[in-house]
C-alpha positions in Angstrom: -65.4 168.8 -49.4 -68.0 170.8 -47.4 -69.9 168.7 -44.7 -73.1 168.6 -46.4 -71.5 166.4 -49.5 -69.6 164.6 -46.8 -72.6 163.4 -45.4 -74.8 162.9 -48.1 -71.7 160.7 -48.6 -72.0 158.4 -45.7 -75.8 158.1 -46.2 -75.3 157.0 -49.7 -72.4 154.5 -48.9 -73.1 151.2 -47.4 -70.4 150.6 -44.6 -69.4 147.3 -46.4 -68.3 149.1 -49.3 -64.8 151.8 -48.9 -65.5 154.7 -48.1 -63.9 157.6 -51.1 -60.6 159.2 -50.2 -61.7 163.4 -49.1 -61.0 165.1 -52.4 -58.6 168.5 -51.5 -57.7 171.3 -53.3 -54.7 170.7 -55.6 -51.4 171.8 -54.2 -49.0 174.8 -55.5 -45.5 173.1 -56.9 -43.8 176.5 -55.2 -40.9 177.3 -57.1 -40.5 180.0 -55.6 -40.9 180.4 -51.5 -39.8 184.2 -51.1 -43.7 185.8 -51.0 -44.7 182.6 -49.2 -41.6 183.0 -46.1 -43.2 186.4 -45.6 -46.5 185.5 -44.6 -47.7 183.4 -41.6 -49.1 180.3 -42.9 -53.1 181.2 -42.3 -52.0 184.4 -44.1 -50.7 182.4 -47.5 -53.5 179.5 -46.7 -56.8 182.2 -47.4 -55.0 183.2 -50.9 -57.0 181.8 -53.3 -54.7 179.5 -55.6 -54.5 181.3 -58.5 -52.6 184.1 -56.4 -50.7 181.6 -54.8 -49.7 179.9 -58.4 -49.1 183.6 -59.5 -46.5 184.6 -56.6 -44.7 180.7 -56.7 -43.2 181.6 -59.7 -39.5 182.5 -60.0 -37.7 182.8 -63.8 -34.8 182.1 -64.8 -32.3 185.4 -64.7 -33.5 187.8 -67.3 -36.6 186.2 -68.6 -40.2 187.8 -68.1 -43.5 187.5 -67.3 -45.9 190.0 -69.0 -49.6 191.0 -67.7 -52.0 193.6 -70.1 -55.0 195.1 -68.7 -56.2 198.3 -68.5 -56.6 200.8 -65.9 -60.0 201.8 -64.3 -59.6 204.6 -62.4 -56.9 207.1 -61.3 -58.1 209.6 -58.7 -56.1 211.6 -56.7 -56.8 214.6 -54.5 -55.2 218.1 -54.8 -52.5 217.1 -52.9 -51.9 213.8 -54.3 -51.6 215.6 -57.6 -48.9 217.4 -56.2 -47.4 214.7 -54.5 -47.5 213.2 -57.8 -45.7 215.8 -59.5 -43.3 216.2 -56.9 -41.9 213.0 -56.9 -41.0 213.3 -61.0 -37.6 214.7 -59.1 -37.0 210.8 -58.6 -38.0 209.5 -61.4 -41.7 209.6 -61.4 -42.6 206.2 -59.6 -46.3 207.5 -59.2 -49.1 207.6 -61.8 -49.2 211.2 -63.6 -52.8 211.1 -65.2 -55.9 211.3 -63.2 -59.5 210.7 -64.9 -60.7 213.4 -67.0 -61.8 215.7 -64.1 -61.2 219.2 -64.6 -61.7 220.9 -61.2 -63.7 218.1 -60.2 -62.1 214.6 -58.7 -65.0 212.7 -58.7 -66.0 212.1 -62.5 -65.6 208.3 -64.0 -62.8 207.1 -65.4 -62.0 206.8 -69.1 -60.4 203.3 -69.8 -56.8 202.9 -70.8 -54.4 200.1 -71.9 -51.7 199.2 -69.7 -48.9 196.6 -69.5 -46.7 195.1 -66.6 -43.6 192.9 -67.1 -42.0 191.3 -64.4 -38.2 190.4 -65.0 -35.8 188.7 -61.8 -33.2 190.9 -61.7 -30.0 188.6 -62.1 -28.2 191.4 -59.8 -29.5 191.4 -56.7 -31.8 188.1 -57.0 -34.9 190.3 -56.6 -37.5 191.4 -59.2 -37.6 194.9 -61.7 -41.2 195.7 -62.3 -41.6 197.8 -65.1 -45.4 199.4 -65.6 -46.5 201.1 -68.6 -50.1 203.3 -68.9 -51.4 204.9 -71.9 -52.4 208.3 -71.9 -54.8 209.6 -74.2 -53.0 213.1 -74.9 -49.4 212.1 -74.5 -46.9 209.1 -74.6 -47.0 206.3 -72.5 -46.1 206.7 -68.7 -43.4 204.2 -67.4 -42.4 203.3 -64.0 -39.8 201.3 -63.1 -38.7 199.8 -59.5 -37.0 197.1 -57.9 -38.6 194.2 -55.5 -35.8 193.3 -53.4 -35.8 189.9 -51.0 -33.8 192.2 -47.9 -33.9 194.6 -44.8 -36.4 194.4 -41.6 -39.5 193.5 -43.0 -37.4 191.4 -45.6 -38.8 192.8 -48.6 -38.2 196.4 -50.3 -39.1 198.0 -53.1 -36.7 200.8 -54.5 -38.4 203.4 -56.8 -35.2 205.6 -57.7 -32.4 208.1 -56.9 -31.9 205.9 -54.0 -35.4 206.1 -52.6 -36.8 203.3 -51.3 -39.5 201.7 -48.8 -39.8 198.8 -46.6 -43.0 196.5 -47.1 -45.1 193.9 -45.0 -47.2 191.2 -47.0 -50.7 190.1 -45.3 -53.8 188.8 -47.1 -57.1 190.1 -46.4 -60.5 188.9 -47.3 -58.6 186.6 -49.9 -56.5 189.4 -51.3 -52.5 189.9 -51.2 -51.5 193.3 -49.5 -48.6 194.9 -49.8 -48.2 197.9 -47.4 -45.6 200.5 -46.9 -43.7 200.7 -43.4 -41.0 203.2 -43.5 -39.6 205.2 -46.3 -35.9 205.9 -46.8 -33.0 207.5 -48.5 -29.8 205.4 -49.7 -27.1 207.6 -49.5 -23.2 206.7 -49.7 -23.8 203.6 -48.2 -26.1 204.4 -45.4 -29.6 204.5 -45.0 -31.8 206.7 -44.0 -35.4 206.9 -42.6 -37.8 209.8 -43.3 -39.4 210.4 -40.4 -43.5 210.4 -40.1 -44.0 214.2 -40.9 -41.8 213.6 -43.8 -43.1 211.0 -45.4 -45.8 210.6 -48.3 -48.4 208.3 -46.6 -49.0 205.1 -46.3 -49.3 202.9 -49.3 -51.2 199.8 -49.9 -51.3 197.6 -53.3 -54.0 195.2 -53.3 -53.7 192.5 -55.3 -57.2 190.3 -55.8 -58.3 187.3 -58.2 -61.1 187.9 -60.7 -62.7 185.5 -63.0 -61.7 184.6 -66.2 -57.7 184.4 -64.9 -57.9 188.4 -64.4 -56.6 190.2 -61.4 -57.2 193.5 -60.1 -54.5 195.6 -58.9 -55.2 198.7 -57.0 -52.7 201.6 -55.6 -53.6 203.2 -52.6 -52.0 206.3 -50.5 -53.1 207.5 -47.5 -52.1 210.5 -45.3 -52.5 210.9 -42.0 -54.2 214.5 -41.5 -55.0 215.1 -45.9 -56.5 211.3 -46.1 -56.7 209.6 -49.3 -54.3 210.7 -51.6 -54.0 209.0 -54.4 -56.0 205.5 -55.9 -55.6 203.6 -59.2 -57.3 200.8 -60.5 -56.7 198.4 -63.1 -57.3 194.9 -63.9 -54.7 192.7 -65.3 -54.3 189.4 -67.1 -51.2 187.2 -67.8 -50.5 187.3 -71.5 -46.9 185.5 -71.7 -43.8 184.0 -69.9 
């Protein structure tokens, strides 16, 4: 309750009579505590509740939560394009179309459908994210990868062909950020970091709460020296479980 109610509380309330309990904001039932164990507590506490509620859930093995949205934008640069089409060698884990642009980058977007399911994988007791975006002039796009609950940072994402990256969780004026740490390269067992020159950029995927139970998502890659490289928007809205 913010002071102002609190006080026009006390004024109201003669001292013989009980004072109201301080009404609070409901609590999460967490079901699941792997998101939460990777933030510090002040992190997870500025989330707004709906976020929280969203990344508390764990299924059962093999069941599914689906989201449908659409996308909003998807700009890259010259090189992100390229970047883009260079990593359709592993299995194409970034987004192929870019707004109807021509030459130019900078034109608005045209609106397309897209749909995310979210299954725990019963394997590795992590979670396969599976994205699919429209395109206008071709089939769907869809992008697979793998959550996994492990390594330094103790979450991972693998994207394919035994790529992979390490992540860190924060929040940030209310939103959930995921945000790449090192890249690297499963071989035979061992693992393998890509050194700085090597590697694509720095990713971020912001995850914020919208009215109406929507969400935005948005991908981000930065380079060091080429800048912004690639950024998609969508919004998103739980449709089934």
């Amino acid at each position: 309750m913010r002071a102002s109610a609190i006080a026009a509380e006390l004024l109201r309330s003669p001292e013989t009579q009980p004072r109201p309990e301080p009404r609070s904001e409901p609590r999460v039932e967490l079901g699941d505590l792997r998101f939460r164990a990777l933030m510090t507590e002040a992190d997870w506490a500025s989330l707004p509740l709906a976020i929280r509620r969203r990344f508390s859930k764990r299924l059962a093995g093999g069941q599914t939560i689906v989201y449908a949205g659409e996308i909003l934008e998807s700009w890259m640069s010259r090189a992100g394009w390229w970047l883009a089409q260079a990593a359709r060698l592993i299995g194409g884990p970034l987004p192929l179309t870019r707004d109807a642009q021509g030459r130019s980058t900078r034109v608005p977007v045209v609106h397309v459908a897209s749909v995310v399911t979210v299954t725990e994988d019963m394997a590795t007791g992590g979670q396969i994210w599976t994205r699919l975006y429209a395109r206008r002039k071709a089939f769907p796009q869809v992008i697979h990868s793998s959550k996994r609950f492990a390594g330094p940072t103790g979450l991972e994402e693998y994207v394919g062909r035994g790529i992979g990256m390490t992540l860190t969780v924060y929040a940030r004026e209310g939103a959930l950020v995921f945000r790449s740490k090192d890249y690297f390269l499963q071989v035979f067992g061992r693992r393998l970091f890509l050194p700085e020159w090597l590697a694509p950029g720095t990713l971020y995927v912001t995850h914020a709460e919208l009215p109406d139970e929507k969400f935005s998502f948005i991908l981000q890659i930065f380079h060091p020296r080429l800048g912004l490289l690639l950024r998609q928007m969508a919004i998103f809205r739980e449709i089934a479980a």
